[in-house]
PDB file of N, CA, C and O in Angstrom:
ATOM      1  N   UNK A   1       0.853  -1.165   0.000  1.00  0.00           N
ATOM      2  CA  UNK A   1       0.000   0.000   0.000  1.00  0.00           C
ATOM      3  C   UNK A   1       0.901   1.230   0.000  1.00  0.00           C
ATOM      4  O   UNK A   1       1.613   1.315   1.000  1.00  0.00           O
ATOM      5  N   UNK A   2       1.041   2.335  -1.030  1.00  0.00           N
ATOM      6  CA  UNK A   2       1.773   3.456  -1.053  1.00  0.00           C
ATOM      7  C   UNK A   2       1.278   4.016  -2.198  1.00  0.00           C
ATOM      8  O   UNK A   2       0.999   3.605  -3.325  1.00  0.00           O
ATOM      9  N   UNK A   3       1.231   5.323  -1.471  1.00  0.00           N
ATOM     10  CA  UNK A   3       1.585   6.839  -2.978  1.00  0.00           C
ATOM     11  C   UNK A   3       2.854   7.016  -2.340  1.00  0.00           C
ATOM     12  O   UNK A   3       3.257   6.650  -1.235  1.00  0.00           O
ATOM     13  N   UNK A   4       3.565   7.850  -3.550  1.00  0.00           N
ATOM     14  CA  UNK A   4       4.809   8.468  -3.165  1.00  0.00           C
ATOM     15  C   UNK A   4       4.446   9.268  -2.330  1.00  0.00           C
ATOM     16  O   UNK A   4       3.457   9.961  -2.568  1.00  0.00           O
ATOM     17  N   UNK A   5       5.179   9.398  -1.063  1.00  0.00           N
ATOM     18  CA  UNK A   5       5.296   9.987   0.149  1.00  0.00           C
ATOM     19  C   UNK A   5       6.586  10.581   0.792  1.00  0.00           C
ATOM     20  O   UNK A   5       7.461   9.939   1.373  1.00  0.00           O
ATOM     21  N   UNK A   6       6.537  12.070   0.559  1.00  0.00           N
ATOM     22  CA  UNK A   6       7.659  13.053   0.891  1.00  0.00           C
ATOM     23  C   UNK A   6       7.550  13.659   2.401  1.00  0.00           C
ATOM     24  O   UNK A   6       6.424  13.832   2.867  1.00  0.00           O
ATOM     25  N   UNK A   7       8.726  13.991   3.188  1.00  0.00           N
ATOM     26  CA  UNK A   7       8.679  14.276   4.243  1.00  0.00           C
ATOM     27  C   UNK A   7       9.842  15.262   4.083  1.00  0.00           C
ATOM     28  O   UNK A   7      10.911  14.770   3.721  1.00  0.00           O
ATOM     29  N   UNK A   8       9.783  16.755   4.327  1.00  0.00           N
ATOM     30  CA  UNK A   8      10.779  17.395   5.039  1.00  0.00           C
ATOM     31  C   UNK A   8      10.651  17.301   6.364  1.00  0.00           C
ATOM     32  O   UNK A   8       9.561  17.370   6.932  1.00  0.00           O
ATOM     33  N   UNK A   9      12.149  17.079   7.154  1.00  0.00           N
ATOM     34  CA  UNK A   9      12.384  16.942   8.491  1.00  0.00           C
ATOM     35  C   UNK A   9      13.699  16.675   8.831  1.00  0.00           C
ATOM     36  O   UNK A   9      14.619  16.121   8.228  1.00  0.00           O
ATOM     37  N   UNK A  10      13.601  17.157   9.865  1.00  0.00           N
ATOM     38  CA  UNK A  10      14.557  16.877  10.816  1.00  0.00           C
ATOM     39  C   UNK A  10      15.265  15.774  11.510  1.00  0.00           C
ATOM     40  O   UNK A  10      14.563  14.792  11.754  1.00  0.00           O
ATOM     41  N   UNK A  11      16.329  15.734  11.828  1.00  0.00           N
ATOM     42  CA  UNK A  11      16.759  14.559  12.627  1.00  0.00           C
ATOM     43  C   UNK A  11      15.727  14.415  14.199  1.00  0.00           C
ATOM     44  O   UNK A  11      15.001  13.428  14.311  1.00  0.00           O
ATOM     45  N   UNK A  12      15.761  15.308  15.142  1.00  0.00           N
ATOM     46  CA  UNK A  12      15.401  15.358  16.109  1.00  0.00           C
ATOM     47  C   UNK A  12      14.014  15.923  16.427  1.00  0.00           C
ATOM     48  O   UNK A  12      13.350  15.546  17.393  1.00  0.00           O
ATOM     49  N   UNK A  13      13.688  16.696  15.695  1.00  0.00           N
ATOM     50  CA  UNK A  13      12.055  16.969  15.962  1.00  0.00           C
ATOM     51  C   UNK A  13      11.080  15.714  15.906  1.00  0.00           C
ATOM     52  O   UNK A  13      10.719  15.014  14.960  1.00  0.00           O
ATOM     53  N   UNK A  14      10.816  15.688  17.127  1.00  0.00           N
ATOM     54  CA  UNK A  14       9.551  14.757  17.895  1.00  0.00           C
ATOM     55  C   UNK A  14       8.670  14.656  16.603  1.00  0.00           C
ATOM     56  O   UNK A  14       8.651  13.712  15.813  1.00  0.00           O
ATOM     57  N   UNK A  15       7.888  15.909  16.538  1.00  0.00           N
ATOM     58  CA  UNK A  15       6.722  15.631  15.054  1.00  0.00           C
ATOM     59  C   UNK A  15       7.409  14.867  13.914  1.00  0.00           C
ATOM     60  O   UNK A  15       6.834  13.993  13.265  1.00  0.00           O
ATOM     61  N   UNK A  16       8.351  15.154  13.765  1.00  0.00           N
ATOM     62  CA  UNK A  16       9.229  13.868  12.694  1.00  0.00           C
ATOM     63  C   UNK A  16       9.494  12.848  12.870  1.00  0.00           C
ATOM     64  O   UNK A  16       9.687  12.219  11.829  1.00  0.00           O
ATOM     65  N   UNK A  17       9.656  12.120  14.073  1.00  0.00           N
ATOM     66  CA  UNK A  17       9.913  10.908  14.802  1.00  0.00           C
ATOM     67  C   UNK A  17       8.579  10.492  14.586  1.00  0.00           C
ATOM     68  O   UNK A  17       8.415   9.394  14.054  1.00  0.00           O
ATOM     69  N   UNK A  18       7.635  11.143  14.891  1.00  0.00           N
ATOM     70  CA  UNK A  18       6.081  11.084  15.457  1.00  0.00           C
ATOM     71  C   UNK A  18       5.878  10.860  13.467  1.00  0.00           C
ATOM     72  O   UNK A  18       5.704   9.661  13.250  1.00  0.00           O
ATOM     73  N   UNK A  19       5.873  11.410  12.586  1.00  0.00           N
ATOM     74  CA  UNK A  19       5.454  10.830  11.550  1.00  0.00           C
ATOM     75  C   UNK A  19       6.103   9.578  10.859  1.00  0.00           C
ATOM     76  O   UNK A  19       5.480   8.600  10.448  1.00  0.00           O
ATOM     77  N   UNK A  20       7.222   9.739  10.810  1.00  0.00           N
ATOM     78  CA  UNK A  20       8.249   8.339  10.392  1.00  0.00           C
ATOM     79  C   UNK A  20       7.540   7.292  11.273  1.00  0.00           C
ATOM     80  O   UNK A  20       7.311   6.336  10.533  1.00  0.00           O
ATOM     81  N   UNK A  21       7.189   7.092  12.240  1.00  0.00           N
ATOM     82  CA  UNK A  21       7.036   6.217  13.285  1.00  0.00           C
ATOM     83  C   UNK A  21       5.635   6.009  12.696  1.00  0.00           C
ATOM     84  O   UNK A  21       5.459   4.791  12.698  1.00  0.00           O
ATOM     85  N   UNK A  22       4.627   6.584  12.227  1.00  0.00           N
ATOM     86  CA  UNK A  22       3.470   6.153  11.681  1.00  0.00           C
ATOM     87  C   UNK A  22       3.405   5.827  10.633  1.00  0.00           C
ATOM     88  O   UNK A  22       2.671   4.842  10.550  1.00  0.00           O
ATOM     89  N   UNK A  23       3.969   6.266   9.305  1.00  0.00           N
ATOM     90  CA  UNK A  23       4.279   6.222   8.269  1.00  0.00           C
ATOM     91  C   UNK A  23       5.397   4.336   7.779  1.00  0.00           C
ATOM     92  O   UNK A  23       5.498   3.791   6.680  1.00  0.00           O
ATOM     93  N   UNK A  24       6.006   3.899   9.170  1.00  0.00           N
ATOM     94  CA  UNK A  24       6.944   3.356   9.105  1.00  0.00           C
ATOM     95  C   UNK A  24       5.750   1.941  10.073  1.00  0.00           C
ATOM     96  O   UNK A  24       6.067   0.759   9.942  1.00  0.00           O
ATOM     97  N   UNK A  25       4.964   2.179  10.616  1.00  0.00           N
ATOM     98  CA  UNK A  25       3.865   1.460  11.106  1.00  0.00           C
ATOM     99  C   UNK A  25       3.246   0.725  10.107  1.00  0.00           C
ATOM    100  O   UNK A  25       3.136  -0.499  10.186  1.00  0.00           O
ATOM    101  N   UNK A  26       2.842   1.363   9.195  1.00  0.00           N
ATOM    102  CA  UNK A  26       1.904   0.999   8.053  1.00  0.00           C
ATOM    103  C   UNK A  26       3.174   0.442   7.405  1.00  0.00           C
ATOM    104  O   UNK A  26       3.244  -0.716   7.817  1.00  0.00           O
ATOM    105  N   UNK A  27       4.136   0.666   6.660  1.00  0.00           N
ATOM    106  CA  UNK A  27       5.080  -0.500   6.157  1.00  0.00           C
ATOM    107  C   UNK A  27       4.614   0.992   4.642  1.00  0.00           C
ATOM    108  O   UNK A  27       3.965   0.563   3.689  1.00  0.00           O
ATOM    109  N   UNK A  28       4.856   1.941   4.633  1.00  0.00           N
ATOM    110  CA  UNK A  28       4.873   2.601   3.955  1.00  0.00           C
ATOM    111  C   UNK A  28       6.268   3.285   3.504  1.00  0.00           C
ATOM    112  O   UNK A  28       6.829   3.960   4.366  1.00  0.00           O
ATOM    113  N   UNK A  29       6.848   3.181   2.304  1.00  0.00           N
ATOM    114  CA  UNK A  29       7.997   3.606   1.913  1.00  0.00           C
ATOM    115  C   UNK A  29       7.834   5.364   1.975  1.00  0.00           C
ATOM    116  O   UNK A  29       6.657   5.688   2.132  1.00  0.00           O
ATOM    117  N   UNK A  30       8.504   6.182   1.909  1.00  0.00           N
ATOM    118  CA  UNK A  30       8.734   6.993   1.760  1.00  0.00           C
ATOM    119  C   UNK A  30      10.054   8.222   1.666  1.00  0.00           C
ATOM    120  O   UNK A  30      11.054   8.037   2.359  1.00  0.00           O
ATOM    121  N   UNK A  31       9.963   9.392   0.814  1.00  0.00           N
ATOM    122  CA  UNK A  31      11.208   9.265   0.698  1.00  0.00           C
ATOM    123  C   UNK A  31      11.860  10.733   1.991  1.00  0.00           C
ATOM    124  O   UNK A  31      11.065  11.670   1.914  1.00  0.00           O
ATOM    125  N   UNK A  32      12.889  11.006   2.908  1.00  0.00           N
ATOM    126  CA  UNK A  32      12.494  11.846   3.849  1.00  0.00           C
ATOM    127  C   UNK A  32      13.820  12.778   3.759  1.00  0.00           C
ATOM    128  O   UNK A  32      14.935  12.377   4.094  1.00  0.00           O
ATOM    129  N   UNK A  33      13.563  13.992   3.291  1.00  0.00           N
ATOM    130  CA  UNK A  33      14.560  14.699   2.998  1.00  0.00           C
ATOM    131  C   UNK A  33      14.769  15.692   4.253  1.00  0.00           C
ATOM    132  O   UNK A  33      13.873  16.215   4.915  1.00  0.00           O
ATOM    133  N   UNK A  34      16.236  15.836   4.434  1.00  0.00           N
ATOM    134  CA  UNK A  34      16.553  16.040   6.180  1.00  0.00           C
ATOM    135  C   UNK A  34      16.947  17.629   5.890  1.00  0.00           C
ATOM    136  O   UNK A  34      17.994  17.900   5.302  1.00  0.00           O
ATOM    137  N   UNK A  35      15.985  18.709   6.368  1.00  0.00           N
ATOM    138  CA  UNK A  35      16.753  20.030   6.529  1.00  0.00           C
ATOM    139  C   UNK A  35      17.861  20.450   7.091  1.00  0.00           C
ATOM    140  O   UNK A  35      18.604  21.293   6.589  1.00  0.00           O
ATOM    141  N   UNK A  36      18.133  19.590   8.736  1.00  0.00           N
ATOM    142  CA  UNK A  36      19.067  20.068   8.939  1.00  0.00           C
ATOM    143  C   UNK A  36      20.116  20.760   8.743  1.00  0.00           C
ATOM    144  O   UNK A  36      20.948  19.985   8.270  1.00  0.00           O
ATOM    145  N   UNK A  37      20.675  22.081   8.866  1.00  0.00           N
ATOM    146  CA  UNK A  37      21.947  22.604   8.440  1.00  0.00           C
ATOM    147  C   UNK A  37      22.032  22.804   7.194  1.00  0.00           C
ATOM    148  O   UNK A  37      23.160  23.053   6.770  1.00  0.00           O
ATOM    149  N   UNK A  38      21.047  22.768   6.349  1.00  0.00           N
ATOM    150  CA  UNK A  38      20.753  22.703   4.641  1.00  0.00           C
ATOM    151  C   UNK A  38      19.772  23.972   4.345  1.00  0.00           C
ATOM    152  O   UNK A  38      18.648  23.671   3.945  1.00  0.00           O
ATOM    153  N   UNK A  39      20.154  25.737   4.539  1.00  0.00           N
ATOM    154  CA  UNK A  39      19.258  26.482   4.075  1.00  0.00           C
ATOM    155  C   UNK A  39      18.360  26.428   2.804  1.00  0.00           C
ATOM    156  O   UNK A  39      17.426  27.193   2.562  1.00  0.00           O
ATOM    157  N   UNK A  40      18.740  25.535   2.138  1.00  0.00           N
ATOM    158  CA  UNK A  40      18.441  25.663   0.706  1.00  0.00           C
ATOM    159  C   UNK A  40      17.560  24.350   1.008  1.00  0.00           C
ATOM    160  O   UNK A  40      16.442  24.304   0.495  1.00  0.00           O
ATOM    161  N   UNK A  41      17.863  23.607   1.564  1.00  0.00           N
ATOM    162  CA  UNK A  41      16.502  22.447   1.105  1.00  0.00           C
ATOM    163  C   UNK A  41      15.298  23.266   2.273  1.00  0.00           C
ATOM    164  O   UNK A  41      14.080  23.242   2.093  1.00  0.00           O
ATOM    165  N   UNK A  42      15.965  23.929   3.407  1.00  0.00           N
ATOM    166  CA  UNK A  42      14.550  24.955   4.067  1.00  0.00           C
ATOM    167  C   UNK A  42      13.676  25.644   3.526  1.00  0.00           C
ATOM    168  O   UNK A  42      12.470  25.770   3.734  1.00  0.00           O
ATOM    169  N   UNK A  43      14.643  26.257   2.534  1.00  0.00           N
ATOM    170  CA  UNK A  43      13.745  27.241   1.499  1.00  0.00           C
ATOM    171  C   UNK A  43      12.906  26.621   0.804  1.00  0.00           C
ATOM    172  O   UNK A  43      11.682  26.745   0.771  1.00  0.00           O
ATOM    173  N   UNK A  44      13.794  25.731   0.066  1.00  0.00           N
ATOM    174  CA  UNK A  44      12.514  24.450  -0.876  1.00  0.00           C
ATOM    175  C   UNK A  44      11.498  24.312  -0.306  1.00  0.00           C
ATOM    176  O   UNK A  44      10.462  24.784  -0.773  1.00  0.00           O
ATOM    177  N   UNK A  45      11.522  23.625   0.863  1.00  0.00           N
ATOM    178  CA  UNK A  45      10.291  23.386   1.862  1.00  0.00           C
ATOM    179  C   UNK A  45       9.249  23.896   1.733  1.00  0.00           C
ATOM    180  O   UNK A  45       8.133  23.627   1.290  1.00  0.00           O
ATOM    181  N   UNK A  46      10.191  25.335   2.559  1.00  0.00           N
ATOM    182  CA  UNK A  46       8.852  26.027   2.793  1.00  0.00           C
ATOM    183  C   UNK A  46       8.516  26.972   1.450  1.00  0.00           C
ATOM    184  O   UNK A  46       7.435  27.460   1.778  1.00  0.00           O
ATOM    185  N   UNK A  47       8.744  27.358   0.492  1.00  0.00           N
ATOM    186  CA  UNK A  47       8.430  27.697  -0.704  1.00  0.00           C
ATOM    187  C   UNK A  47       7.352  26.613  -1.262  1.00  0.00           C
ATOM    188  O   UNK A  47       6.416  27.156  -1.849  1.00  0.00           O
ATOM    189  N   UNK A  48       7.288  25.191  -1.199  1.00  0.00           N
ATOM    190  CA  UNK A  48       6.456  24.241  -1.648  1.00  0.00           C
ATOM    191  C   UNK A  48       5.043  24.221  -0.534  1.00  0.00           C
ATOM    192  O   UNK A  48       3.840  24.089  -0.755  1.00  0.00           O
ATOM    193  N   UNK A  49       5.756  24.401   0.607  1.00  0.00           N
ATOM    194  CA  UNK A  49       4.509  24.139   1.565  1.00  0.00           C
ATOM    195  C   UNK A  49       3.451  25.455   2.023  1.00  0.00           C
ATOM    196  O   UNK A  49       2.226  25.465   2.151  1.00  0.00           O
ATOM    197  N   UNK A  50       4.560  26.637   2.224  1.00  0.00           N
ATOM    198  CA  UNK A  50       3.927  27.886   2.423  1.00  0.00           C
ATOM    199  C   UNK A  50       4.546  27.850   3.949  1.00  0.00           C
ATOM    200  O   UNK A  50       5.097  28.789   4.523  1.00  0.00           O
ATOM    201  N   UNK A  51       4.315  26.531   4.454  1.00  0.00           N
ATOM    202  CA  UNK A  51       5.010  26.666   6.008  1.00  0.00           C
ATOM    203  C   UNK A  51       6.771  26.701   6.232  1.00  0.00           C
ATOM    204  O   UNK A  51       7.733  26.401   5.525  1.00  0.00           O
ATOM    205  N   UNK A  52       6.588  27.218   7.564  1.00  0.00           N
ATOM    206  CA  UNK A  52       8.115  26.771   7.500  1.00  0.00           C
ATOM    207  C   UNK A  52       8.478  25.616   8.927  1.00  0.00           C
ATOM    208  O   UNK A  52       9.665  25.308   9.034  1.00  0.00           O
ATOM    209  N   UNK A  53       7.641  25.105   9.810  1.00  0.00           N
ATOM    210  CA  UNK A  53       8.320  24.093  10.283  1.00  0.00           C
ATOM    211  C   UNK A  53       8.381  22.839  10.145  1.00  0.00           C
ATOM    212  O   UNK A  53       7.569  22.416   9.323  1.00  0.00           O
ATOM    213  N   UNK A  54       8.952  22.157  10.572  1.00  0.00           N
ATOM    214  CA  UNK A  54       8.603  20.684  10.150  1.00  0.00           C
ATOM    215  C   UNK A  54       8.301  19.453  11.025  1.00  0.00           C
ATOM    216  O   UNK A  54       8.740  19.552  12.171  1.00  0.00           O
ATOM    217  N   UNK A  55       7.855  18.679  10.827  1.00  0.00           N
ATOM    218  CA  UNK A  55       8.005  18.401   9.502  1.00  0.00           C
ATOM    219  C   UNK A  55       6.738  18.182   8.401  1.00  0.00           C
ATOM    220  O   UNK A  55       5.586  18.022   8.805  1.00  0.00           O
ATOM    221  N   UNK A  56       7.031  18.193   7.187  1.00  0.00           N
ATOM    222  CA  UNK A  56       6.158  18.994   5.829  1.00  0.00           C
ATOM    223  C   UNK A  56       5.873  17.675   5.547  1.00  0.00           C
ATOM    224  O   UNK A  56       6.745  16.845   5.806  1.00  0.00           O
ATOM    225  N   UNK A  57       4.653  17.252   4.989  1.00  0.00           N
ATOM    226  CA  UNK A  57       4.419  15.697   4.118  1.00  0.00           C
ATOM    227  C   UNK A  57       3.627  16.041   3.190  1.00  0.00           C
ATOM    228  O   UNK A  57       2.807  16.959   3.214  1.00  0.00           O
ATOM    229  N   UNK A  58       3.975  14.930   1.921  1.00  0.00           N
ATOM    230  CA  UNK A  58       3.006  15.329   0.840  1.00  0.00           C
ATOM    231  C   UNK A  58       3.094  13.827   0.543  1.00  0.00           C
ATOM    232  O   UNK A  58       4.087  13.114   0.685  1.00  0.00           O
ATOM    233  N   UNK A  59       1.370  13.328  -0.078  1.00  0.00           N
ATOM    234  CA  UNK A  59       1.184  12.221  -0.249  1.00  0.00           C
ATOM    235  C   UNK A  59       0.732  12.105  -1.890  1.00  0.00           C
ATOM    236  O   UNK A  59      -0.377  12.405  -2.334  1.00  0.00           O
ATOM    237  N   UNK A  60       1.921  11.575  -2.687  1.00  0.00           N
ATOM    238  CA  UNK A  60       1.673  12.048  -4.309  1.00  0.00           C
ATOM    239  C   UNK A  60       2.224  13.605  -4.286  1.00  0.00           C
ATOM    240  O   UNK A  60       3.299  13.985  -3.823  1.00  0.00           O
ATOM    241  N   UNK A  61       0.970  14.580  -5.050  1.00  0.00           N
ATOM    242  CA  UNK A  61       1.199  15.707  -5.172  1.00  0.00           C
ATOM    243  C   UNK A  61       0.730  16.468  -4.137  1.00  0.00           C
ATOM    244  O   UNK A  61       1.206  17.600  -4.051  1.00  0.00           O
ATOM    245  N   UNK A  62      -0.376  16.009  -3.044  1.00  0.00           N
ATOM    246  CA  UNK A  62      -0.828  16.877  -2.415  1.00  0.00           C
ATOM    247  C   UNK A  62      -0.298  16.702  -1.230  1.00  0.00           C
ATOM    248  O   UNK A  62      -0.032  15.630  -0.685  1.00  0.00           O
ATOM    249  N   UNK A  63      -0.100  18.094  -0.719  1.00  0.00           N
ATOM    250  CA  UNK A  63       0.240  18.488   0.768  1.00  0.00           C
ATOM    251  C   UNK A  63      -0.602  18.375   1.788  1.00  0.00           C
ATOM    252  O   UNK A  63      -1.721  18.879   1.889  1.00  0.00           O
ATOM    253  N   UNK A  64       0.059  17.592   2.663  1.00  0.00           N
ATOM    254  CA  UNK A  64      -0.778  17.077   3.921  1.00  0.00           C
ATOM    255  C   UNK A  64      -0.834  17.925   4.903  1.00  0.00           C
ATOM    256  O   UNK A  64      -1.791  17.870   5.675  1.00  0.00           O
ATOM    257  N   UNK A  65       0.085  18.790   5.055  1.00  0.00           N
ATOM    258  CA  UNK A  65       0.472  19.817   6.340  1.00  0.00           C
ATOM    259  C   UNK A  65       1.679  18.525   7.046  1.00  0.00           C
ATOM    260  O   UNK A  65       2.300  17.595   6.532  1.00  0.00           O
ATOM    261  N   UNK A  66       1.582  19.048   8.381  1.00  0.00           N
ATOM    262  CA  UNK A  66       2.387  18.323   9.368  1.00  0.00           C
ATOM    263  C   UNK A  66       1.925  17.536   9.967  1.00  0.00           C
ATOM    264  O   UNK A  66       0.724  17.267   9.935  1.00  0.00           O
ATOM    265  N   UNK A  67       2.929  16.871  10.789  1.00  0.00           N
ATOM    266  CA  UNK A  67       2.184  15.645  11.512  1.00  0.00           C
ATOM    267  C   UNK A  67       1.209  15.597  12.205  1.00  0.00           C
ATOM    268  O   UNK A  67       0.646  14.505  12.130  1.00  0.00           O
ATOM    269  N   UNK A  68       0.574  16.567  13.101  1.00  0.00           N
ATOM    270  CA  UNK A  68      -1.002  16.546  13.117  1.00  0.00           C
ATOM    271  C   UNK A  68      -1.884  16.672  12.488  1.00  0.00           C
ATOM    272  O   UNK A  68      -3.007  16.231  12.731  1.00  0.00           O
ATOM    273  N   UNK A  69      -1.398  17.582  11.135  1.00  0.00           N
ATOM    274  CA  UNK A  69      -2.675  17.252  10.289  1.00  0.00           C
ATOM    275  C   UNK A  69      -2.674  15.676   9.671  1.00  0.00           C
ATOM    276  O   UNK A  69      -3.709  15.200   9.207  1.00  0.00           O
ATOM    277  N   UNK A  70      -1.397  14.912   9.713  1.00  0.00           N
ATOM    278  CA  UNK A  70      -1.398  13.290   9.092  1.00  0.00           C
ATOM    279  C   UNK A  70      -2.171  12.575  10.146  1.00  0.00           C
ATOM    280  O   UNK A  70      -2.712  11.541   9.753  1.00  0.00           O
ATOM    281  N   UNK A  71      -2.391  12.977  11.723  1.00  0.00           N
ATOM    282  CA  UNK A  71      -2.533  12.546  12.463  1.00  0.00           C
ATOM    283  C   UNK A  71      -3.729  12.395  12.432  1.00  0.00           C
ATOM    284  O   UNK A  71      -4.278  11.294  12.439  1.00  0.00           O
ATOM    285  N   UNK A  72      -4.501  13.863  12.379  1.00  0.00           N
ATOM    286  CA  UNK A  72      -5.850  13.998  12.676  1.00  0.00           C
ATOM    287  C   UNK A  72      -7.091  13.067  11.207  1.00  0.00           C
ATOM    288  O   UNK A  72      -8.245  12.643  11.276  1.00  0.00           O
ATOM    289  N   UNK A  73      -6.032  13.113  10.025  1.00  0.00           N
ATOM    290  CA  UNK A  73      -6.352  11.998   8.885  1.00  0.00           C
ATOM    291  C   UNK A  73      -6.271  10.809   9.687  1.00  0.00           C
ATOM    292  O   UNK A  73      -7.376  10.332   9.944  1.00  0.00           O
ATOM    293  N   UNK A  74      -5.386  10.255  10.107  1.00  0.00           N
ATOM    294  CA  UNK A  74      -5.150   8.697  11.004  1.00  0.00           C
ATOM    295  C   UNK A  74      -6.873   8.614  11.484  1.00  0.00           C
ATOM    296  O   UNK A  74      -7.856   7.946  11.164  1.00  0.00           O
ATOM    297  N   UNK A  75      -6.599   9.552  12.293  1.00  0.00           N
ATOM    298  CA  UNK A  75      -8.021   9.309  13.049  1.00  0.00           C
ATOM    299  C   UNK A  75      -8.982   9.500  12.750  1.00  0.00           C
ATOM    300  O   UNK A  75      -9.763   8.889  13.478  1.00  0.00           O
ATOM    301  N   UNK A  76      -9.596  10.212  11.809  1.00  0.00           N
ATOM    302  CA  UNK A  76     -10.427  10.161  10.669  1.00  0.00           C
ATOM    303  C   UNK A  76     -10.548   8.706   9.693  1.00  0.00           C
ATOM    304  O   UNK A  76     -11.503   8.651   8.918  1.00  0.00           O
ATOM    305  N   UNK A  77      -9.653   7.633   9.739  1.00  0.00           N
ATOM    306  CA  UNK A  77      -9.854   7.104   9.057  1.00  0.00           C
ATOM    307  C   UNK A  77      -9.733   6.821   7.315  1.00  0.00           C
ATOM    308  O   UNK A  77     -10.158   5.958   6.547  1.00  0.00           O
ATOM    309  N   UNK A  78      -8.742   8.312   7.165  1.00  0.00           N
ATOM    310  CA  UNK A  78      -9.061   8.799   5.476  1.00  0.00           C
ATOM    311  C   UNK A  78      -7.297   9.109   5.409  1.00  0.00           C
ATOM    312  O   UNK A  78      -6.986  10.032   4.655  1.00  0.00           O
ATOM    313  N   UNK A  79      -6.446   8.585   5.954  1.00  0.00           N
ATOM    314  CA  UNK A  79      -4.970   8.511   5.318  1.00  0.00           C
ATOM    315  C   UNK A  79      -4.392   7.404   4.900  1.00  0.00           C
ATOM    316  O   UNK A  79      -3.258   7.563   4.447  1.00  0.00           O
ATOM    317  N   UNK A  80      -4.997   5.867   4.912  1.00  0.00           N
ATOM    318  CA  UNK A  80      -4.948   4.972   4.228  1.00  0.00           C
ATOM    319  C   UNK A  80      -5.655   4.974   3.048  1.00  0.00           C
ATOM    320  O   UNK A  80      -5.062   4.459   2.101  1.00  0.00           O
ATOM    321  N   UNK A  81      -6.801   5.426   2.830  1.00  0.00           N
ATOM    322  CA  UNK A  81      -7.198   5.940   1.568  1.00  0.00           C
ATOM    323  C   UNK A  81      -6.247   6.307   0.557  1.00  0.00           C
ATOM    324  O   UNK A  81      -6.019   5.808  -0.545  1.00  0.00           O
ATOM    325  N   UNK A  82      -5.591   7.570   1.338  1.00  0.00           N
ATOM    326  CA  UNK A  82      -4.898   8.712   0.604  1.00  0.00           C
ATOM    327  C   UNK A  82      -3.193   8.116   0.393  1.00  0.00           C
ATOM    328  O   UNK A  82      -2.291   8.641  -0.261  1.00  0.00           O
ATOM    329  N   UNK A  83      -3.165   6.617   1.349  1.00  0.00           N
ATOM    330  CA  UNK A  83      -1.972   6.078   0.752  1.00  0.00           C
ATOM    331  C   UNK A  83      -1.716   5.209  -0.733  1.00  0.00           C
ATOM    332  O   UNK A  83      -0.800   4.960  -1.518  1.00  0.00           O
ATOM    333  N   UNK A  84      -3.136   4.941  -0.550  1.00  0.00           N
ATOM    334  CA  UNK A  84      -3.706   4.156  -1.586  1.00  0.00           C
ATOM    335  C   UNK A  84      -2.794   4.617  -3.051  1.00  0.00           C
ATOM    336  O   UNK A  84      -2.524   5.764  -3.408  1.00  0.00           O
ATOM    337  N   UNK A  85      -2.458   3.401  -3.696  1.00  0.00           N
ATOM    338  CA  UNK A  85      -1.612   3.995  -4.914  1.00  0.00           C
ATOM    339  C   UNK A  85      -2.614   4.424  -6.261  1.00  0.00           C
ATOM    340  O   UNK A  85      -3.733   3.913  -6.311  1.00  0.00           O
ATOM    341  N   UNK A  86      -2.281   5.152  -7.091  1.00  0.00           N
ATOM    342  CA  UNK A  86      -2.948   5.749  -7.691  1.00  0.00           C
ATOM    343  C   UNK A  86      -3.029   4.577  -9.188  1.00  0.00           C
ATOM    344  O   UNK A  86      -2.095   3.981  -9.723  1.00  0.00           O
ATOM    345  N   UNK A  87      -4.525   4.566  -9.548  1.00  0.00           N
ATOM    346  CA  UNK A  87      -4.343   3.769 -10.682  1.00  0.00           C
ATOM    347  C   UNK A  87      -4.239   3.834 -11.865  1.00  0.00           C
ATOM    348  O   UNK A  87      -4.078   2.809 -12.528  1.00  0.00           O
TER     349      UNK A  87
END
């Protein structure tokens, strides 16, 4: 079960642990590009997301927000849907 699934984040931010750790639950690949110390992949980020902390997820093309908004999908019931691969 997967769409391509992007993550800007951090080594140490909890909300990044906190999504890898769900994302990594489901047996979902994804690919997780690390800001740390990297102004230029920050900028990317947040130029793509509009936000600037992290961490940023996008499932396919669309932007999820951060890990509570992946969260509050979890619990909704509607982010396995949205892992669903596209046909």
């Amino acid at each position: 079960m997967s769409n391509s699934v992007t993550l800007y984040t951090t080594r140490y931010c909890p909300y990044c642990i906190r999504a890898r750790g769900l994302l990594d639950s489901k047996g979902v690949e994804y690919k997780d590009i690390a800001v740390d110390g990297s102004p230029q992949l920050r900028r990317e980020m947040s130029e793509r997301s509009g936000r600037t902390s992290v961490p940023q997820i996008w499932i396919g093309e669309r932007h999820i927000g951060g890990y509570d908004d992946m969260a509050r999908l979890e619990s909704q019931g509607r982010l396995d849907e949205l892992l669903q691969p596209v046909s």
